[in-house]
N, C-alpha and C positions, 0 to 999 in steps of 0.2 A: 073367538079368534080361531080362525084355521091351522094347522100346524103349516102353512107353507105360509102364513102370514107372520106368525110366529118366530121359523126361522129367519126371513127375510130381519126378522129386526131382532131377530140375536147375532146375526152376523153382519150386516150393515145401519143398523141404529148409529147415529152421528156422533155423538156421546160414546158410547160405549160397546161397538159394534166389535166383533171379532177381526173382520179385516178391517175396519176402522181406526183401529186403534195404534200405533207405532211400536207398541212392546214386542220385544224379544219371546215368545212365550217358549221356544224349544232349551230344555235342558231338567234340571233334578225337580227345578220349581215347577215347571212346564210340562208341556205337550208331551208325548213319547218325540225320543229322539231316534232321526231316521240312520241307516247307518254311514251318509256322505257324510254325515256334521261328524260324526267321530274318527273317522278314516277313511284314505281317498284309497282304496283296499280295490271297494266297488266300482270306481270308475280305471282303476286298472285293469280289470278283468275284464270287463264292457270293453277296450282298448282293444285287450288282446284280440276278441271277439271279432271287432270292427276290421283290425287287421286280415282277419281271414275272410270277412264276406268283403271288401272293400273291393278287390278286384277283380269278383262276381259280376257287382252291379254296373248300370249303366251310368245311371245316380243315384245318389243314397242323402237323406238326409236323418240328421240324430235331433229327437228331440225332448226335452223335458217336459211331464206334463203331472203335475201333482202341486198341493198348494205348501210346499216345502221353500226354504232360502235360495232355491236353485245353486247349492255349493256343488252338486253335481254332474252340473251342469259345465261350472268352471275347473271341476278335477277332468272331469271327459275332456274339454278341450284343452287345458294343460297338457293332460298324459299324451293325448294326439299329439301337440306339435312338440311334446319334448320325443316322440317317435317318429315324428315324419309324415302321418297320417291324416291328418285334419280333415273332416268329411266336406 
């Protein structure tokens, strides 16, 4: 078996595939935890940031891209529209 074969069905095997699967895996049992899931710290700071290129650009778009619960996704747009900002 190939390792890209291999991978394909550690991570999508129907049964028991990594994203397959519905469990929770981020926390002590789990996955390394990223630092959204513990404090929305990170998408404060990212805020600030936004705040200052934001009327730089002509458009801007923010986007999440990592196989994470996207919570930082929804701290970034929280902390924007509790500032006024929203991209």
């Amino acid at each position: 078996m190939s390792f890209a074969a291999f991978m394909a069905q550690v991570l999508y095997d129907a049964d028991a595939g990594y994203y397959q699967t519905m469990a929770c895996r981020i926390g002590r049992t789990g996955d390394f935890t990223t630092a959204p899931e513990i404090s929305p710290m990170l998408a404060w700071a990212m805020v600030a940031q936004w705040q200052i290129l934001q009327p730089q650009l002509q458009q801007g778009m923010v986007v999440e891209i990592g196989p994470g619960t996207g919570q930082l996704a929804m701290q970034f747009l929280q902390q924007a529209y509790d500032q006024g900002c929203l991209p």
